[in-house]
C-alpha positions in Angstrom: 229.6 273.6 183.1 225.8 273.8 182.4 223.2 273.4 185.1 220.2 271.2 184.5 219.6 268.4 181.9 222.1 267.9 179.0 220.3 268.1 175.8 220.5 264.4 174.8 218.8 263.8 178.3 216.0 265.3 176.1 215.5 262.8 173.5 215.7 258.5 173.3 218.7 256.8 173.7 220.6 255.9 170.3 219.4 252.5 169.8 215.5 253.3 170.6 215.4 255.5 167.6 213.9 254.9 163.8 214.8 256.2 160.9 212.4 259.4 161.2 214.2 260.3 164.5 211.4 259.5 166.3 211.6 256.9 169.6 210.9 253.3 167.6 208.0 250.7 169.1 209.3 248.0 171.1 208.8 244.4 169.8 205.3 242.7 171.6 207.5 239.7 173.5 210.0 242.8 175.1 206.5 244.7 176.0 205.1 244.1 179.6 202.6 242.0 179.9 200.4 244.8 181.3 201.1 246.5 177.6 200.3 243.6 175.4 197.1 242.5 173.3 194.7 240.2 175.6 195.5 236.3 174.1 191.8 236.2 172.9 191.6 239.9 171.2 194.5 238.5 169.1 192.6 235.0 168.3 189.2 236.5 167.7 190.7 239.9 165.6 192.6 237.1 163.5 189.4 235.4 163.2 187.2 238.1 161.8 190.0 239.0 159.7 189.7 235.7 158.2 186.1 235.6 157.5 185.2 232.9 160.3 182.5 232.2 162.4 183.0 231.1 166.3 181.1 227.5 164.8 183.9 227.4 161.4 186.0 227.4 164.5 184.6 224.8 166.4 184.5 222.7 163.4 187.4 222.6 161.6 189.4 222.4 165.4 186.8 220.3 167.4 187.5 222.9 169.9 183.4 223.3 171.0 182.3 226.3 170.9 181.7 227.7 174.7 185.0 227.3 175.0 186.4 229.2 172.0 184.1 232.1 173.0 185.9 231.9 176.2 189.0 232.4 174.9 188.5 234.8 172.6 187.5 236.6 176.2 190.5 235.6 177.3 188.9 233.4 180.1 190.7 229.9 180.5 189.5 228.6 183.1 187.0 225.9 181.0 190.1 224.5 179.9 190.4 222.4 181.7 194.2 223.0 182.7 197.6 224.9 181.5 198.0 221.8 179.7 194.9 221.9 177.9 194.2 226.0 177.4 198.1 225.7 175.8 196.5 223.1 173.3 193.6 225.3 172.8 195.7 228.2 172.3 197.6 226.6 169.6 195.0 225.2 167.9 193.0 227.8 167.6 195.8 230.2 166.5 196.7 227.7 163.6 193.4 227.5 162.3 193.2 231.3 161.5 196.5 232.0 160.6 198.3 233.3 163.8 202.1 232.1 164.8 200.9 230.7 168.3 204.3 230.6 170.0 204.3 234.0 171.0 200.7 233.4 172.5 201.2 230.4 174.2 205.2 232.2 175.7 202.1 235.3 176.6 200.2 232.8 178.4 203.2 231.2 180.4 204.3 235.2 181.7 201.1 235.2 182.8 200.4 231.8 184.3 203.3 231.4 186.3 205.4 230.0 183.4 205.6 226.9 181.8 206.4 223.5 183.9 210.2 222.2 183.8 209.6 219.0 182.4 209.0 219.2 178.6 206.3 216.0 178.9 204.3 216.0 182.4 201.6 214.1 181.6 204.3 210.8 181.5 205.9 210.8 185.0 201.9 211.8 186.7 201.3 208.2 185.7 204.2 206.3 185.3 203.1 204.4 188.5 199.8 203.8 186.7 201.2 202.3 183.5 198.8 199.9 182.2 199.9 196.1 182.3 198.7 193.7 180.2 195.6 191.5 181.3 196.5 187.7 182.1 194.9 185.6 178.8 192.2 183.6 180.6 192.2 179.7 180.0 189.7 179.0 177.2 187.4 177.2 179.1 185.0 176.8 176.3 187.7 174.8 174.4 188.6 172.8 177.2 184.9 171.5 177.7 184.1 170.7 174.2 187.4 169.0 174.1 186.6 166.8 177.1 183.2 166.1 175.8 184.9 164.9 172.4 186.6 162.3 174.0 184.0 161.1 176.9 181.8 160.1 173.1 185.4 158.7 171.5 185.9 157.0 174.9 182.1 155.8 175.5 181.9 154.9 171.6 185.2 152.4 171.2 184.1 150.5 174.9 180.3 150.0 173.1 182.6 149.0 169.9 184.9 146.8 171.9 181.7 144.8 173.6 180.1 144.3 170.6 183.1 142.1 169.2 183.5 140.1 172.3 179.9 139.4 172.1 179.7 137.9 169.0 183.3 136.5 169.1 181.9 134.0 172.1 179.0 133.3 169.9 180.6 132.1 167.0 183.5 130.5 169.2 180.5 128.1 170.6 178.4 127.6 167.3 181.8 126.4 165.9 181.7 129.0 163.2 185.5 130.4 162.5 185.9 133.7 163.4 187.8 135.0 160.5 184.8 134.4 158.0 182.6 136.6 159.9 183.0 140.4 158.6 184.6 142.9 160.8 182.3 145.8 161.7 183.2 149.1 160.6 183.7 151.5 163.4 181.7 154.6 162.9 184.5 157.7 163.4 183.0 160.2 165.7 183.5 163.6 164.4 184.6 166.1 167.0 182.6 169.4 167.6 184.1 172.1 166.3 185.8 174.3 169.3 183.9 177.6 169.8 185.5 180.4 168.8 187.3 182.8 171.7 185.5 186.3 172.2 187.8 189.0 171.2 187.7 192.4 173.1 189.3 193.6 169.9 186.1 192.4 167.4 184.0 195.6 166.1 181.1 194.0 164.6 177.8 192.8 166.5 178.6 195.6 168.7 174.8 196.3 170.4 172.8 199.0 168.4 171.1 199.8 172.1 174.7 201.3 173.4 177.3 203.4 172.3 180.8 201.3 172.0 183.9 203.0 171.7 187.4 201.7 171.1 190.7 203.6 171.8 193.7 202.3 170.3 197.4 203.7 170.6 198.2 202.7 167.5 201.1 205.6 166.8 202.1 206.1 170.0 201.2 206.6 173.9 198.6 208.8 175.4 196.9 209.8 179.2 193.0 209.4 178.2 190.8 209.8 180.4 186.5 208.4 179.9 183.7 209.2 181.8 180.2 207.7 180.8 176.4 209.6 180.3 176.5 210.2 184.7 179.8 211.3 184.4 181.0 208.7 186.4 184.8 207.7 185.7 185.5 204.7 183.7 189.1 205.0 182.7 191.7 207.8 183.8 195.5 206.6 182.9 198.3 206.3 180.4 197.6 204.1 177.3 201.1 202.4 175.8 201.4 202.2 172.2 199.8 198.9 170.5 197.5 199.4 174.0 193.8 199.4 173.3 191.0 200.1 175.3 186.6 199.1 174.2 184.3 201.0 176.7 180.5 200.9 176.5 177.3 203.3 178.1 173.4 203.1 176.9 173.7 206.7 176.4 177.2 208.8 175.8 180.8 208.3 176.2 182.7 211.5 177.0 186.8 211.1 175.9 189.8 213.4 176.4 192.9 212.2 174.1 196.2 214.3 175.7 197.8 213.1 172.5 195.2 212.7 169.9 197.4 212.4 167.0 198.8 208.8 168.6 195.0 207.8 168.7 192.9 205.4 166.6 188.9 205.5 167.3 186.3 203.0 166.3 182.5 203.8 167.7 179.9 201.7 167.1 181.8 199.5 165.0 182.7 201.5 162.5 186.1 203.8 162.5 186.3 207.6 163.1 188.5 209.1 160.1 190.4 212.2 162.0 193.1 214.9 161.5 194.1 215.2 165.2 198.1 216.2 164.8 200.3 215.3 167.7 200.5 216.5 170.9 197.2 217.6 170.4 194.3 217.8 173.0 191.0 217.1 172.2 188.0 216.3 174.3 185.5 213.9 172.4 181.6 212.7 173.1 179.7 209.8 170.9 176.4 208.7 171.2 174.6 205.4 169.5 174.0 207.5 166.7 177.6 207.9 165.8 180.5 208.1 164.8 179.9 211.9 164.5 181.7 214.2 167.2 179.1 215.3 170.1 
């Protein structure tokens, strides 16, 4: 019987010790969160490790810049959102070499976890889902085509006078009708219908605005677009084969929740991009573009 501490109270339990005998380092996920690297020392220490600049960065992720210095200070809240700083995180962690599931599971711990539903962006506007616009009657087309036949209609009554005229004039000079020639009725040719204006037609977009089209062509996306006074032009769920042509004198600001579903096309011309899905990105053209603002 021996009073006091046994001697293996002394020393770490069995399966906390290395090789050397001494207590081994606990994986970073079993750590507290208290006891782990800050998010952003990790992303900017991976960073200079790789030999990248904060505007490298910005660049090759079109994550702007204030924000990625943000992060790196591990200060989300110009994110925008849990949605968005995850798609930051991610990003960001990919583009210097960093496994960002560990980061983004950091994040969660210490933002009151990640939402149940694996896709919340969907149900938020389910009741918003955009419907398809009635076609409008081609009014254009209808007129022309009523004017075509108002001329066919005015020219075969001035045709069919004529020949009654001189039918009762040769009936009462006794000359036979069937030796006089038949005149030749002149075919009126029918104006060509104007063509319909397509909300899908890039060229002859105005060089004095900046005209952007979204279109979900791999898939469906929330967007949301403010213009130059940041007033709200669009804020919903695009469906796949959905698109969407907004216009401003000055700047349009976009943010794609799923830019790799997303086809652009500013100014008329299309915007060649790398966005991968499920990725967030927050776009701004000008008249001068398409190059990212």
């Amino acid at each position: 019987m021996s009073i006091g501490n046994s001697p293996e109270d002394d020393h770490p339990s069995d399966d906390r010790l290395a090789e050397d005998g001494t207590a081994a380092e606990r994986p970073a996920e079993e750590r507290p969160a208290e006891d782990r690297t800050p998010i952003g020392h990790v992303l900017r220490q991976a960073r200079v490790d790789a030999g990248l600049t904060v505007d490298e960065i910005s660049t090759s992720t079109r994550v702007r810049i204030p924000i990625v210095h943000a992060i790196e200070q591990d200060d989300f809240s110009r994110c925008g959102g849990d949605v968005y700083a995850r798609g930051h995180i991610r990003t960001l962690a990919r583009a210097v070499g960093v496994d960002p599931a560990p980061l983004i599971a950091q994040y969660d711990e210490g933002h009151g976890g990640r939402p149940p539903a694996p896709t919340p962006a969907a149900p938020l506007f389910e009741a918003e889902r955009i419907r398809s616009d009635p076609r409008r009657p081609n009014w254009t087309a209808a007129m022309v085509a009523a004017i075509v036949a108002v001329i066919a209609f005015v020219g075969y009554t001035a045709f069919s006078g004529d020949d009654d005229g001189d039918g009762g004039q040769q009936v009462a000079e006794g000359t036979p009708a069937s030796k006089q020639p038949a005149p030749k009725p002149s075919a009126t040719k029918p104006a060509d219908p104007k063509p319909d204006p397509s909300d899908s037609a890039i060229a002859g977009v105005p060089r004095d605005k900046v005209t952007v089209k979204v279109d979900a062509a791999d898939g469906r996306s929330w967007i949301s677009v403010k213009d130059h006074n940041g007033r709200l032009l669009y804020d919903g769920l695009l469906e796949q084969g959905q698109t969407k042509t907004f216009q401003d004198k000055d700047k349009i600001d976009l943010v794609l929740g799923d830019a790799g579903a997303i086809k652009l096309f500013v100014n008329g011309k299309p915007v060649d991009n790398e966005f991968e899905p499920g990725q967030v990105e927050r776009l701004t053209y000008t008249k001068g573009d398409p190059e990212v603002g």
